[in-house]
Residue frames as qw, qx, qy, qz and C-alpha x, y, z in Angstrom:
[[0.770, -0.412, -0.473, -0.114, 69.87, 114.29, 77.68],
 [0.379, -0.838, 0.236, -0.313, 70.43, 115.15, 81.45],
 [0.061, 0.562, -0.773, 0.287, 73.31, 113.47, 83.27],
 [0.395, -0.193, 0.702, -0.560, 71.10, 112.03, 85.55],
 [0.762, 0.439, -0.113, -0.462, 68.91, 110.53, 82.72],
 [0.579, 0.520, -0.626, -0.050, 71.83, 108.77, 81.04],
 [0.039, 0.158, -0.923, 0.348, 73.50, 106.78, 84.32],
 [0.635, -0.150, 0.395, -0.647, 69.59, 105.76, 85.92],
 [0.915, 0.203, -0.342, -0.062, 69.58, 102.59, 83.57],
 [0.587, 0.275, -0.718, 0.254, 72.72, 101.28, 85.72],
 [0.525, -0.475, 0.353, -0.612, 71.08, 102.02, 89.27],
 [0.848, -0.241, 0.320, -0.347, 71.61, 98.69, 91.04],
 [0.900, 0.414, -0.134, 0.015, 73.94, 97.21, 88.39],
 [0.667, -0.427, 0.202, 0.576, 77.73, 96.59, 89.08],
 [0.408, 0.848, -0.078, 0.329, 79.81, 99.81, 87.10],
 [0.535, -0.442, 0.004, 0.720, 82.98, 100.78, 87.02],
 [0.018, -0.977, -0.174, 0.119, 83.16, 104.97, 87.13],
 [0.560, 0.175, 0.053, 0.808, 86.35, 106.63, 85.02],
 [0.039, -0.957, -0.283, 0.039, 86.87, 109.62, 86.59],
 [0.332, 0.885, -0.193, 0.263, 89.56, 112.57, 86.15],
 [0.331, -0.572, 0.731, -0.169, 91.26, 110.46, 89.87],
 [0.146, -0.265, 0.951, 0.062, 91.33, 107.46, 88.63],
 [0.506, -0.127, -0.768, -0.371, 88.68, 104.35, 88.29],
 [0.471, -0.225, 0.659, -0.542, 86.10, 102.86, 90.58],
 [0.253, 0.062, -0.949, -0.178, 84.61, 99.65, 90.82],
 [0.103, 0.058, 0.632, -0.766, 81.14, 99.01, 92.28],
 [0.152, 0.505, 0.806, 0.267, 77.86, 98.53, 92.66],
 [0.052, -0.348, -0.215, -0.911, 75.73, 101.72, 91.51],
 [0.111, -0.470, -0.821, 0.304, 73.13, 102.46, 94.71],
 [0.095, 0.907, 0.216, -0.348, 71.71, 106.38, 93.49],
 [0.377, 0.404, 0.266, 0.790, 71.90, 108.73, 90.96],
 [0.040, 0.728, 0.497, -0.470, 71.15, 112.21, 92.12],
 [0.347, 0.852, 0.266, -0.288, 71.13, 115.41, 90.13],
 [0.391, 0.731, -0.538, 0.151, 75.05, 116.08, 89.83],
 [0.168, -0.387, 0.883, -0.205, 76.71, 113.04, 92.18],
 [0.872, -0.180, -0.306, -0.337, 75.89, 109.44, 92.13],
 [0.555, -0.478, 0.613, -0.296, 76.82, 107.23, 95.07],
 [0.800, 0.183, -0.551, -0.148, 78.77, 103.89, 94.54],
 [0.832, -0.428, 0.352, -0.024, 79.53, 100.50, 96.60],
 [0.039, 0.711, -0.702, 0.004, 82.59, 99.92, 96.15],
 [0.931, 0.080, -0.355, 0.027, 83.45, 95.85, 95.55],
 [0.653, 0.378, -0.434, 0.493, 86.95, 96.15, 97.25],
 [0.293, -0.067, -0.688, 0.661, 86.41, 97.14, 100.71],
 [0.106, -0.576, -0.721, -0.370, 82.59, 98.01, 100.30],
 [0.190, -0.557, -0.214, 0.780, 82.54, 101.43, 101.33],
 [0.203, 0.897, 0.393, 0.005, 80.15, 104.16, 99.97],
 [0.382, -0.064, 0.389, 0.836, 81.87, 106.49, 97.28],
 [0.402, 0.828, 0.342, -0.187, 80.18, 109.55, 96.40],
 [0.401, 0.003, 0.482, 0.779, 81.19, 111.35, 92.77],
 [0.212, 0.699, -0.054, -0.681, 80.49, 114.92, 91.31],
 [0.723, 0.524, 0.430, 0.134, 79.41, 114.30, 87.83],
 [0.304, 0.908, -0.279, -0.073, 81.97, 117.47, 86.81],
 [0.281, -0.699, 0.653, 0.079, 84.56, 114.31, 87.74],
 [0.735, 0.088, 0.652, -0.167, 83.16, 111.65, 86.00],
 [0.169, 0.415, -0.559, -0.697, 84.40, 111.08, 82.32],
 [0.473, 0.136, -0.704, -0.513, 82.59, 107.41, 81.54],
 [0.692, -0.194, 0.544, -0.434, 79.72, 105.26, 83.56],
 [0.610, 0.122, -0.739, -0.258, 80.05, 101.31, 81.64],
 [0.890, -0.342, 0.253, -0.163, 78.72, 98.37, 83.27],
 [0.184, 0.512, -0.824, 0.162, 81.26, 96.09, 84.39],
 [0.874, -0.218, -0.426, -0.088, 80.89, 92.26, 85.33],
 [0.564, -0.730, 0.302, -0.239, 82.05, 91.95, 88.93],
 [0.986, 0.108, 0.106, 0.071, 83.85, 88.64, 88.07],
 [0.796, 0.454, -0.097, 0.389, 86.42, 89.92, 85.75]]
């Protein structure tokens, strides 16, 4: 299954994004072919990511 396939179920959901720099936190706003584009919770600034940096996409409850 394509990359882009797998993450589209969290489009709009709050995820946090393990990538090879660290974590993000955020809400998911696009998936494109090889980058998806998060909002950030913490200072709500747009975060694009290269899927060749991206090791795990989980939702995440904004809360905790």
């Amino acid at each position: 299954m394509a990359f882009r396939d797998q993450v589209r179920r969290f489009e709009g959901k709050n995820v946090k994004v393990e990538t090879v720099n660290g974590n993000f936190f955020g809400k998911l706003i696009e998936v494109k072919s090889s980058t998806i584009i998060l909002r950030e919770h913490d200072n709500d600034r747009r975060t694009i990511i290269r899927d060749s940096k991206i090791i795990a996409v989980t939702e995440h409850d904004h809360d905790c």
